[in-house]
C-alpha positions as CSV (number, residue, x, y, z in Angstrom):
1,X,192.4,96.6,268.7
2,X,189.4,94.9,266.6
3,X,190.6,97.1,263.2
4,X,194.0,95.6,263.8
5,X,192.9,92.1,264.1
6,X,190.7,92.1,261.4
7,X,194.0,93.5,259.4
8,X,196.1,90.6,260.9
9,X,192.7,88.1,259.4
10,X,193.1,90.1,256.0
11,X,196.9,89.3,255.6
12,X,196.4,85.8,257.2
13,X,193.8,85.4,254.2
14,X,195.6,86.9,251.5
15,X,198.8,84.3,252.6
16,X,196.3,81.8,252.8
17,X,195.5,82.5,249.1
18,X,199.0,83.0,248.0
19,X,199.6,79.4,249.0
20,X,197.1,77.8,247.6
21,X,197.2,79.8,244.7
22,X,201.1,78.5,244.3
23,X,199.8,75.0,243.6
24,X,199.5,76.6,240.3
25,X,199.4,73.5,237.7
26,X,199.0,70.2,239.8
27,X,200.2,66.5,237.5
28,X,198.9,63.6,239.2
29,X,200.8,60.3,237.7
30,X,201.1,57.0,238.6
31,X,203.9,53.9,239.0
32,X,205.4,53.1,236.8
33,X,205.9,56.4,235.4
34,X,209.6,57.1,235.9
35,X,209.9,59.6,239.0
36,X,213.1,60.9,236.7
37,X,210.5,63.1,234.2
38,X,208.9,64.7,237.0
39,X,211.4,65.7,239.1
40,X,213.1,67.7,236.0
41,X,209.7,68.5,235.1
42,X,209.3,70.6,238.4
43,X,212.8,71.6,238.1
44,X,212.3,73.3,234.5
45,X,209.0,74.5,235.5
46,X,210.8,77.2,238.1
47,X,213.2,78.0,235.2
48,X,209.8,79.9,233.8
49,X,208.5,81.0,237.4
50,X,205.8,78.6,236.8
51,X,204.4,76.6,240.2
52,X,203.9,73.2,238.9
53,X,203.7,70.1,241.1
54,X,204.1,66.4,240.2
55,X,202.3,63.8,242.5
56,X,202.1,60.1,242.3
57,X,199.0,58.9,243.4
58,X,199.7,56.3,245.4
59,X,202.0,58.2,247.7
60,X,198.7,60.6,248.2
61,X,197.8,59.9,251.9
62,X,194.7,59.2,252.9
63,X,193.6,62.4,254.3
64,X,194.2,64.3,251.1
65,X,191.7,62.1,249.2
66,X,188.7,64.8,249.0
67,X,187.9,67.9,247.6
68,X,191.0,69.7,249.5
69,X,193.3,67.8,247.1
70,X,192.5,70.3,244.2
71,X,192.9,73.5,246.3
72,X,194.8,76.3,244.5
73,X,195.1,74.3,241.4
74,X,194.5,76.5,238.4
75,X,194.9,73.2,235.9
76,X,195.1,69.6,236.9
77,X,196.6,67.3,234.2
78,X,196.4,63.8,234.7
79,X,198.6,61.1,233.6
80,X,196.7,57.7,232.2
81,X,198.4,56.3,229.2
82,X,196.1,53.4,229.3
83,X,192.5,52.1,230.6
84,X,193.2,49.8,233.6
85,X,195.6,52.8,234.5
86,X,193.4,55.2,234.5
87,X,190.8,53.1,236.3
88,X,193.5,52.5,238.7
89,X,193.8,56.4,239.4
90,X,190.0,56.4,239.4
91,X,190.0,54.0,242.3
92,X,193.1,55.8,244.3
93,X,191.4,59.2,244.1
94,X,187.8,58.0,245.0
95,X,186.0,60.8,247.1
96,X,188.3,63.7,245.5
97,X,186.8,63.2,242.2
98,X,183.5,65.0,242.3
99,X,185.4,68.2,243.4
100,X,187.3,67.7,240.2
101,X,184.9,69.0,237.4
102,X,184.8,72.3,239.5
103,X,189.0,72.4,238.4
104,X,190.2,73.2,234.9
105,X,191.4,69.7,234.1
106,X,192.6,67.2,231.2
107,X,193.0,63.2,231.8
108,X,195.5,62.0,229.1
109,X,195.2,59.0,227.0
110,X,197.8,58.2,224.9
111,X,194.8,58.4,221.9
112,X,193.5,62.0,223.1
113,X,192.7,64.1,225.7
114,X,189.6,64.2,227.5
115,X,189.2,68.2,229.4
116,X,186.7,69.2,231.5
117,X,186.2,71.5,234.5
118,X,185.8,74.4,231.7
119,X,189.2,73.6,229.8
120,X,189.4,74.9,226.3
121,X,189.7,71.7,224.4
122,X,192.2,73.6,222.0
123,X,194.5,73.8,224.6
124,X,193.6,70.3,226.0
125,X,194.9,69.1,222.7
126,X,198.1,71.0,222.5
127,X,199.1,70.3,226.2
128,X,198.3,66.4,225.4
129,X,200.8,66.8,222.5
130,X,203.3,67.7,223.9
131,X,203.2,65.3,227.0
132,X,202.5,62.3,225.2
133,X,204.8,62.4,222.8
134,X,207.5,63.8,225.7
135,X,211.1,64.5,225.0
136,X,213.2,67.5,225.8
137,X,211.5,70.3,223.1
138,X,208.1,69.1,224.0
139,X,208.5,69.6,227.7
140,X,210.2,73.0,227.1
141,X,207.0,74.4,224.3
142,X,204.6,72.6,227.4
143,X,205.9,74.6,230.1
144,X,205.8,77.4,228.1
145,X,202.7,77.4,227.1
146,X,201.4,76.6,230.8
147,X,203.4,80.0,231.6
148,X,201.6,82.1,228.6
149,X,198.0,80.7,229.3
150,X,198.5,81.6,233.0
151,X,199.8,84.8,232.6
152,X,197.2,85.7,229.9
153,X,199.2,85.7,226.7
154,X,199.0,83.8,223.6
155,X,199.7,80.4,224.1
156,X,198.8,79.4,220.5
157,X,202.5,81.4,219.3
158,X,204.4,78.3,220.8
159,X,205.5,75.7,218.0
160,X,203.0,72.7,217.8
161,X,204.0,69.3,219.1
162,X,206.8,67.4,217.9
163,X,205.0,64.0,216.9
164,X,207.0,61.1,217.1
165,X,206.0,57.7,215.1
166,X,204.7,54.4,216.3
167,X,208.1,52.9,214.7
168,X,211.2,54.9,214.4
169,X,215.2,55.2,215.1
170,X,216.6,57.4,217.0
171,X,219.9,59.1,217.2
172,X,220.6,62.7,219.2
173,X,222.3,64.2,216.6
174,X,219.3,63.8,213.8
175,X,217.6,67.3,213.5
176,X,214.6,65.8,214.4
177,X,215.9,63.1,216.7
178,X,214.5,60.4,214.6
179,X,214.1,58.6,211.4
180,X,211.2,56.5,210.2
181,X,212.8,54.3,208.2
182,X,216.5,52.3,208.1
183,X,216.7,54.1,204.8
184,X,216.4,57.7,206.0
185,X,218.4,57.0,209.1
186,X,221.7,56.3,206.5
187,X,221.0,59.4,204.4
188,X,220.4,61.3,207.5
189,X,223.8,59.7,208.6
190,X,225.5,60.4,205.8
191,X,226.2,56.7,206.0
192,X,226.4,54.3,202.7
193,X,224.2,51.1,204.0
194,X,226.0,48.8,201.7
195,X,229.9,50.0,202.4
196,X,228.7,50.3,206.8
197,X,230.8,50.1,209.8
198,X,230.3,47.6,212.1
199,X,226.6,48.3,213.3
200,X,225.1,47.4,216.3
201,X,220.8,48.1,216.4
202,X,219.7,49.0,220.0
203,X,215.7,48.2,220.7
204,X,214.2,50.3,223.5
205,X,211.2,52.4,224.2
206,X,209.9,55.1,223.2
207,X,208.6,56.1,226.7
208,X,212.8,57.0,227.0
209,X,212.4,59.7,224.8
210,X,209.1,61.0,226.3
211,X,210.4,60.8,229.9
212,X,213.7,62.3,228.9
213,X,215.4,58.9,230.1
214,X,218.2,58.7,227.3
215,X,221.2,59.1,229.1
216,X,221.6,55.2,228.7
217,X,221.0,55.2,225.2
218,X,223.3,58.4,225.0
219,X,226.3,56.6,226.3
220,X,225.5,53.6,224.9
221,X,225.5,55.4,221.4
222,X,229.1,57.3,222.4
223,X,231.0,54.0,223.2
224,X,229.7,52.0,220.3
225,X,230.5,54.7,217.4
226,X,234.1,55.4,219.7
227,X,235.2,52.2,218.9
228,X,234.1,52.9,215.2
229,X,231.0,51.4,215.1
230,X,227.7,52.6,214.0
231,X,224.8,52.8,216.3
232,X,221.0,52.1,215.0
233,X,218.8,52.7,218.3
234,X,215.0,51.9,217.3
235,X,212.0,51.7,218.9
236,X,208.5,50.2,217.7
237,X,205.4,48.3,218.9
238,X,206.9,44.9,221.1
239,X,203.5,43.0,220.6
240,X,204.2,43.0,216.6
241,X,205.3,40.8,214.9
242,X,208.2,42.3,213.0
243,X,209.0,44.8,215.3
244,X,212.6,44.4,214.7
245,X,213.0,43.3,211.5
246,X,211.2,46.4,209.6
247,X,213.7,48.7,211.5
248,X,217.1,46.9,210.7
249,X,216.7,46.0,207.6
250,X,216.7,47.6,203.7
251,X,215.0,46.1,201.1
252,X,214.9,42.5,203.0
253,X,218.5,42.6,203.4
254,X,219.9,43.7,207.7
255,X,221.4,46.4,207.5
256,X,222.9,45.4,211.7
257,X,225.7,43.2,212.3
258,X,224.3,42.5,216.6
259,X,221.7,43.9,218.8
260,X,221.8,45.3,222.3
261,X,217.8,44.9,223.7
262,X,216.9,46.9,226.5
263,X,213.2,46.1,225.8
264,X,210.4,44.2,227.7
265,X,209.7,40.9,226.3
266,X,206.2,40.7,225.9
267,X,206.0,38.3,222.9
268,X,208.8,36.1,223.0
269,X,207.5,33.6,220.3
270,X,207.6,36.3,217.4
271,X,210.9,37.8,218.6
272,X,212.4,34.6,218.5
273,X,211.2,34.0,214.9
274,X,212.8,37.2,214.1
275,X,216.1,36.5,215.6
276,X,216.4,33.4,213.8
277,X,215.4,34.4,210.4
278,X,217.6,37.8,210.8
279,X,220.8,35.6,211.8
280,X,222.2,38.6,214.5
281,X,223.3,37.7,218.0
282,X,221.2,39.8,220.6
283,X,222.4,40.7,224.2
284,X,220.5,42.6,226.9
285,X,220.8,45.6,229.2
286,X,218.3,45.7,232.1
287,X,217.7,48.3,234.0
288,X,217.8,48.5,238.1
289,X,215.0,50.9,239.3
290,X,215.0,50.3,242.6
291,X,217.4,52.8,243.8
292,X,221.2,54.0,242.6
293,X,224.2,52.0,241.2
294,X,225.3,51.5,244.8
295,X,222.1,49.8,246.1
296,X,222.5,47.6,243.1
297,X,226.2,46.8,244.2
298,X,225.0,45.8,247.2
299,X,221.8,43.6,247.0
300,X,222.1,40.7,247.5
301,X,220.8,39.3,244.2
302,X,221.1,42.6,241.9
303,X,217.2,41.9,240.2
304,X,214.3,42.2,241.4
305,X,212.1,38.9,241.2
306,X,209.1,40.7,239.3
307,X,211.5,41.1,236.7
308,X,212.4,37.8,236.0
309,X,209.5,36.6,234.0
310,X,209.5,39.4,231.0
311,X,213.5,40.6,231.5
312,X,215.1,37.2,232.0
313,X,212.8,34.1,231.2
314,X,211.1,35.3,228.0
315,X,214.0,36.9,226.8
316,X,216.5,33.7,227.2
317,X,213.4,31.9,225.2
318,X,213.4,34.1,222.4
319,X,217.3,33.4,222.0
320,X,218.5,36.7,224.2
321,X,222.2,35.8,225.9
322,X,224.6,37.9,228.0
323,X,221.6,39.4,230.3
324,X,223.4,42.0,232.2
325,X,222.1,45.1,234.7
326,X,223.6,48.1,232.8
327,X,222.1,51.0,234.2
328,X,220.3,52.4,237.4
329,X,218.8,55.6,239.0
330,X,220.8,58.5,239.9
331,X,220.4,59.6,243.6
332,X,219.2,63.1,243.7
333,X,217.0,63.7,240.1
334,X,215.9,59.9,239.7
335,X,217.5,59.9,236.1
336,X,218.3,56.2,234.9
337,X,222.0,56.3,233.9
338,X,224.8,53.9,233.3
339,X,226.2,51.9,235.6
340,X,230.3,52.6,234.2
341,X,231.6,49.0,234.1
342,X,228.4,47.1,233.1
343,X,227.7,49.6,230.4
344,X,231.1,49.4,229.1
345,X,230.7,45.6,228.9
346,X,227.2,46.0,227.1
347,X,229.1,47.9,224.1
348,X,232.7,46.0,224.3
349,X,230.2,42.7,223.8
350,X,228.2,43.9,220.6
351,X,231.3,45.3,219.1
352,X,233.7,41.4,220.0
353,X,230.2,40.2,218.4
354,X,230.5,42.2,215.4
355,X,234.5,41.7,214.9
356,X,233.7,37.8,215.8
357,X,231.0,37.5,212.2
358,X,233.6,39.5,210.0
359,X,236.9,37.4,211.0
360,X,237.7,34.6,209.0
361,X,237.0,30.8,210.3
362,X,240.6,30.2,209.9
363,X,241.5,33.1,211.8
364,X,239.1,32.5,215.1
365,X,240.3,31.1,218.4
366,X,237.7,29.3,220.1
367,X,238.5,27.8,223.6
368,X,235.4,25.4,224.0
369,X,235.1,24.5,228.4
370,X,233.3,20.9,228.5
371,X,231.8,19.4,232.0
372,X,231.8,16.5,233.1
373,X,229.4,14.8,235.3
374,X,229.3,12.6,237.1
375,X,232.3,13.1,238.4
376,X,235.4,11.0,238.1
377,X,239.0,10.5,236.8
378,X,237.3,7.9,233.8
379,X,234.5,9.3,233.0
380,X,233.3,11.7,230.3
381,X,229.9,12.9,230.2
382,X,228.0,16.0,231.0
383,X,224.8,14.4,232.6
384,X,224.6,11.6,230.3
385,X,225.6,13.2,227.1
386,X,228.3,11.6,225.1
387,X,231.0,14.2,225.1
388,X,233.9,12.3,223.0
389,X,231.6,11.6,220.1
390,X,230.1,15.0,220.4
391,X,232.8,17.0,220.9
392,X,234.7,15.1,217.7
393,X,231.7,15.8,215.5
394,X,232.2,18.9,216.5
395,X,235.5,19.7,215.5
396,X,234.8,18.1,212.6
397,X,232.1,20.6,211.5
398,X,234.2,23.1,212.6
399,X,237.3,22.0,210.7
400,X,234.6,21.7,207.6
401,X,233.9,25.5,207.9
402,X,237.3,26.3,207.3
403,X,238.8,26.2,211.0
404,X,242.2,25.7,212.0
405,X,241.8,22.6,213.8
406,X,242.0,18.6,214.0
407,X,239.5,16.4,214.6
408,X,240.0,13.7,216.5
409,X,238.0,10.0,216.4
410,X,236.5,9.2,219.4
411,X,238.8,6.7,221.5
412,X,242.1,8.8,220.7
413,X,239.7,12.0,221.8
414,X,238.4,9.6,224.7
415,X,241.9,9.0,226.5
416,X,243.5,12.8,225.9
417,X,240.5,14.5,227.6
418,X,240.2,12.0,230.4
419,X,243.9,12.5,231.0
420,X,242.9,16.3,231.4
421,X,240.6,15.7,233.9
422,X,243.4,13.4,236.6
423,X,244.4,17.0,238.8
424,X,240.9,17.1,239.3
425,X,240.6,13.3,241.2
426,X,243.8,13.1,242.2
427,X,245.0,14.1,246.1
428,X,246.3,18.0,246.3
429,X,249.8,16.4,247.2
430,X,249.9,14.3,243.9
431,X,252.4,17.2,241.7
432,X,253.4,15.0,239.3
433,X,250.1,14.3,237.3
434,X,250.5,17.5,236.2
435,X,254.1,18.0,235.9
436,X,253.3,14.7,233.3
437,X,250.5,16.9,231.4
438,X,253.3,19.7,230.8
439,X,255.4,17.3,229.5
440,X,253.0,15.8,227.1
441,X,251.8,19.0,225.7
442,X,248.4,18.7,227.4
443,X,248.5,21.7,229.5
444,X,250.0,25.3,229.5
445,X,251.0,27.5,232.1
446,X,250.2,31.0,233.1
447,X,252.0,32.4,235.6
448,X,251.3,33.6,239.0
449,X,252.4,36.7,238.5
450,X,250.5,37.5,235.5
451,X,247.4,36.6,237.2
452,X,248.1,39.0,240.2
453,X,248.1,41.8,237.5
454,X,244.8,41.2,236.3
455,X,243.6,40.3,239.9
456,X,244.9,43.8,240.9
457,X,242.3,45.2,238.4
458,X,239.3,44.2,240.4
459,X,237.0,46.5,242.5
460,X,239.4,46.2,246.0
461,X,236.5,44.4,248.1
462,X,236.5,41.3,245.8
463,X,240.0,41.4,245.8
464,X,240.1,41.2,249.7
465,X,237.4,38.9,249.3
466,X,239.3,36.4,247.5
467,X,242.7,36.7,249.3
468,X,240.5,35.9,252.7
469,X,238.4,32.9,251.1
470,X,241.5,31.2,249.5
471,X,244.9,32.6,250.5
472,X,247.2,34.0,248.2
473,X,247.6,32.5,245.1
474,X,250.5,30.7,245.1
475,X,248.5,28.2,248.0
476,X,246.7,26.7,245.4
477,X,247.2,23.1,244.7
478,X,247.4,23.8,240.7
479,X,250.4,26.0,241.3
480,X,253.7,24.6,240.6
481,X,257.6,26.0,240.3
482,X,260.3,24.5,238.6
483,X,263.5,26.0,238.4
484,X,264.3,25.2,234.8
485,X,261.4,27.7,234.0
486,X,261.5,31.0,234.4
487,X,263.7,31.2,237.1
488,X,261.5,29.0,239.5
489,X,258.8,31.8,239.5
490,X,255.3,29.7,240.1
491,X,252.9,29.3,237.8
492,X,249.2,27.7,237.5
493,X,248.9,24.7,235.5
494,X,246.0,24.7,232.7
495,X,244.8,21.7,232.0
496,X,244.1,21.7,228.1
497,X,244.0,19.8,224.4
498,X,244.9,22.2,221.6
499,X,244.5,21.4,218.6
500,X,245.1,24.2,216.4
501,X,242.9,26.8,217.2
502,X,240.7,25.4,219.2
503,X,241.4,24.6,222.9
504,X,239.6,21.7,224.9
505,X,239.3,22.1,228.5
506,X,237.6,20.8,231.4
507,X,236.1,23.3,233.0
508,X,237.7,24.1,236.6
509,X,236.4,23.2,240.3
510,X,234.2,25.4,242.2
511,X,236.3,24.2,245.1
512,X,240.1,23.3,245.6
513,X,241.5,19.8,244.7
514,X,241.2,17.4,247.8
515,X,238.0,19.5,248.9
516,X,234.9,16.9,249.1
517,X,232.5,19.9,249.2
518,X,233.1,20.1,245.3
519,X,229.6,18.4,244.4
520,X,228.1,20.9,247.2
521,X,229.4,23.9,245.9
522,X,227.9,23.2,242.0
523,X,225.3,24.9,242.7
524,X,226.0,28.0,245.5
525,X,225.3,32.0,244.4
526,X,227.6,33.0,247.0
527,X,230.8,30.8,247.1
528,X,233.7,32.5,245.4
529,X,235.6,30.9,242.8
530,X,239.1,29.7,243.6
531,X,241.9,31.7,242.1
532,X,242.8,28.5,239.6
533,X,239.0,29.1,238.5
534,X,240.1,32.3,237.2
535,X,243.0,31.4,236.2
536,X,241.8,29.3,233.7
537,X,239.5,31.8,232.2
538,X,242.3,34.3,232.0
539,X,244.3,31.9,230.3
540,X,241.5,31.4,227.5
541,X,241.1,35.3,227.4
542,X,244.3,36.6,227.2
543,X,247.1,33.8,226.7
544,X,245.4,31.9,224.1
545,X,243.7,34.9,223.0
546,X,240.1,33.0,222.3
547,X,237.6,35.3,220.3
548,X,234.9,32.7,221.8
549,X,234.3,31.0,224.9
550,X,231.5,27.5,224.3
551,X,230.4,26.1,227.5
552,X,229.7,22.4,226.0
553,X,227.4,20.3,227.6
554,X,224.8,20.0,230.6
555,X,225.0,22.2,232.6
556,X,228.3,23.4,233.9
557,X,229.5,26.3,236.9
558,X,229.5,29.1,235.2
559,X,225.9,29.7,235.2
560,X,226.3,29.7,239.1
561,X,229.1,31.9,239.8
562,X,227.8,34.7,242.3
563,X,225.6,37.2,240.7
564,X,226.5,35.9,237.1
565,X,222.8,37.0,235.9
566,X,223.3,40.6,236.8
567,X,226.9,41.1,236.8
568,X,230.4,41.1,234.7
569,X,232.6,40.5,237.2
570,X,232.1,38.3,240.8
């Protein structure tokens, strides 16, 4: 009986062993490291029967914190890009620490690596390579090289690092994945720089390729050379101060027609120097990290408030428009993908930007939306600005540049636009204000029926959303039949001066006519807009077929429709 317990002791040991031994190679990281590289990490790492476990070391509980933390770990690598990273590690690991120099371990700067615990600093230095620099053939030589040095074999045959540059441009179907210069990246292309496509430069960071996070950038790449343009994805130090202009351009000269950030803004002064010295229009695509496309959907504001400062603030101040959330984690691997419809906005946007610089003056719509506040029938003004006199020197630059328009003097600009504005004042009973617009050529009609098309097109919640805040269309006060037109089918009346190609129009109510919570509503996240608010923009978009929207004046709706900071459609 004693022989066969000690036996049942010898196994229990040996399993004992076995399990701690299968720790194998141990990564401890830290937020914000994307969870997305170490979950494929561990995945691949099985691929070559090699035990390797990722841990973040802030969701290490407490009881962990000593010398046990290390058991069966045959290497411990640990993940500290920077010093006040590191130091927080330091100060999260505390009393495991002094067990550590009895481990074969590396801590990794981005500089170089610092082994101990009896690690050959030969390896130290090729296992450093290939983490810092990351990407998809470095984390394939690392985990081979983990799986030869713990089996014994020679870890030296594996190829050395890939080293990426500070500054480079990136494109998955280089040989090398990258460029250094704007210059190589055409020859590597294939691509003439003077005789381009459209081209639209992407900034990001290189932490994408080292994490393996490109599937953005991937797609992003796909739809903008599918609608024959050229991508020109870079990446370089954000705290310099010509971090964008010495990868987009040749000899001086830009070599991109529009940019698509998806950077941090971390020095907004010198980026807005650059944007205004390199001419190009720049949108944004901002990431959601906090959990999957659905989550996104569903919160309440659709950004989290620690990213305001650096992903909204800063970048509006350097002259970044269109902020939109493009992309979020997938559930399952953590990998940051695209979220379909913002992503596909992203890329239509740069593209209409591109096609907007290389049209003619005389061959651009523009549909310019002015506000006017305070409110009232004879008034003009958007928060004390003088709107006739601006808006007629406007036109009148405009029609200097060589667009197809008029410009109007002030008083006979005066009366036509305060005409425009009567629906808005008048009771909802009161038709024939704007059957007299119709008749004077100051408004158009779209009809109901079109709009119902395009409504049908929306995700089916904000449809049902809309029908239950505001009825069916047709209810709307702005809605009017006539039997001499189209058979009496109804249609919404749009307000609106045209002259040429440009289009005045007031911009719409938040609320419907007759509804004194109007002034109450400027301001709401969450109140839906009514379906003549929409109406109106469809019939800039499609009917008049503007290749420009201008919001003109202080400060207008639109900036207040529900999630407009985060979102294309509400």
């Amino acid at each position: 009986m004693a022989r066969l317990l000690r036996l049942w002791l010898a196994v229990l040991w040996l399993v004992a062993c076995h399990a701690a031994h299968a720790e194998g190679v141990l990564v401890i990281t830290s937020s914000p490291s994307p969870p997305g590289r170490f979950i494929a990490l561990e995945q691949a790492a099985r691929a070559h029967g090699l035990p390797l476990r990722a841990r973040f070391v802030e969701k290490i509980p407490a009881d962990e914190l000593n010398a046990s933390l290390w058991q069966g770990a045959e290497l411990v690598l640990l993940d500290a890009p920077r010093p006040h990273i590191e130091d927080h590690m330091r100060g999260k690991l505390g009393a495991a620490l002094p067990a550590l120099d009895r481990v074969p371990h590396a801590w990794l700067p981005s500089a170089a690596p610092r082994p101990g615990g009896g690690l050959d600093p030969e390896l130290a230095a090729r296992l450093h390579g290939y983490f810092v620099h990351g990407g998809a053939r470095n984390s394939e030589w690392l985990l081979r090289t983990l799986a030869a040095w713990r089996a014994g074999r020679d870890w030296r045959a594996q190829p050395a690092p890939q080293v990426f540059p500070t500054s480079a441009i990136y494109h998955p179907a280089l040989a090398d994945l990258v460029a250094t210069t704007p210059r190589e990246y055409f020859t590597a292309r294939g691509i003439d720089a003077a005789n381009r496509p459209p081209t639209v430069a992407i900034a990001f960071h290189q932490g994408s390729i080292a994490s393996g996070q490109t599937a953005f950038l991937d797609d992003l790449i796909r739809r903008i050379e599918s609608a024959g343009g050229l991508a020109l994805p870079f990446y370089s130090p954000v705290m310099s101060p010509d971090a964008v202009r010495s990868m987009i351009t040749i000899d001086g000269a830009p070599v991109a027609d529009a940019m698509v950030n998806t950077q941090i803004t971390l020095n907004p002064e010198a980026r807005r120097r650059e944007f205004e010295a390199l001419g190009l229009p720049v949108i944004q695509a901002m990431a959601w990290r906090r959990g999957s496309a659905a989550q996104w959907a569903a919160d309440p504001h659709g950004i989290a408030l620690v990213d305001v400062p650096f992903y909204l603030a800063q970048a509006e101040y350097a002259g970044i428009a269109d902020i939109q959330v493009a992309m979020a984690m997938r559930e399952g691997d953590e990998q940051l993908v695209p979220i379909e419809p913002q992503a596909a906005a992203i890329a239509a946007k740069a593209m209409n930007l591109v096609a907007l610089q290389r049209k003619p003056p005389a061959s651009k719509r523009v549909a310019i939306f002015f506000w006017n506040y305070p409110a009232g029938e004879r008034n003009l003004s958007a928060s004390f600005m003088n709107l006739p006199r601006s808006l007629s020197a406007t036109l009148e630059a405009m029609r200097a540049a060589g667009y197809r328009t008029e410009a109007l003097a002030e008083q006979p600009l005066t009366e036509r636009l305060q005409r425009l504005l009567a629906p808005a004042y008048r009771p909802p009973e009161d038709r024939e204000v704007m059957r007299a617009l119709l008749r004077d050529g100051l408004a158009d009609r779209l009809p109901v029926a079109r709009y119902r098309t395009w409504l049908r097109t929306l995700p089916a919640a904000q449809q049902a959303a809309l029908l239950q805040r505001w009825g069916e269309p047709e209810r709307s006060a702005m809605v009017l039949r006539d039997p001499q037109i189209d058979g009496g089918e109804p249609f919404f009346v749009v307000p609106r001066l045209q002259l040429g190609h440009v289009a005045l129009l007031p911009q719409p109510g938040r609320a419907e006519r007759g509804d004194d919570r109007e002034k109450a509503l400027y301001h709401s996240l969450g109140a839906l807009p009514t379906h003549h608010y929409m109406a109106v923009y469809l019939w800039a978009r499609q009917q008049f077929a503007a290749d420009a929207l201008v919001h003109f004046g202080t400060h207008g709706t639109q900036e207040w429709l529900c999630f407009l900071l985060t979102r294309v459609e509400c």
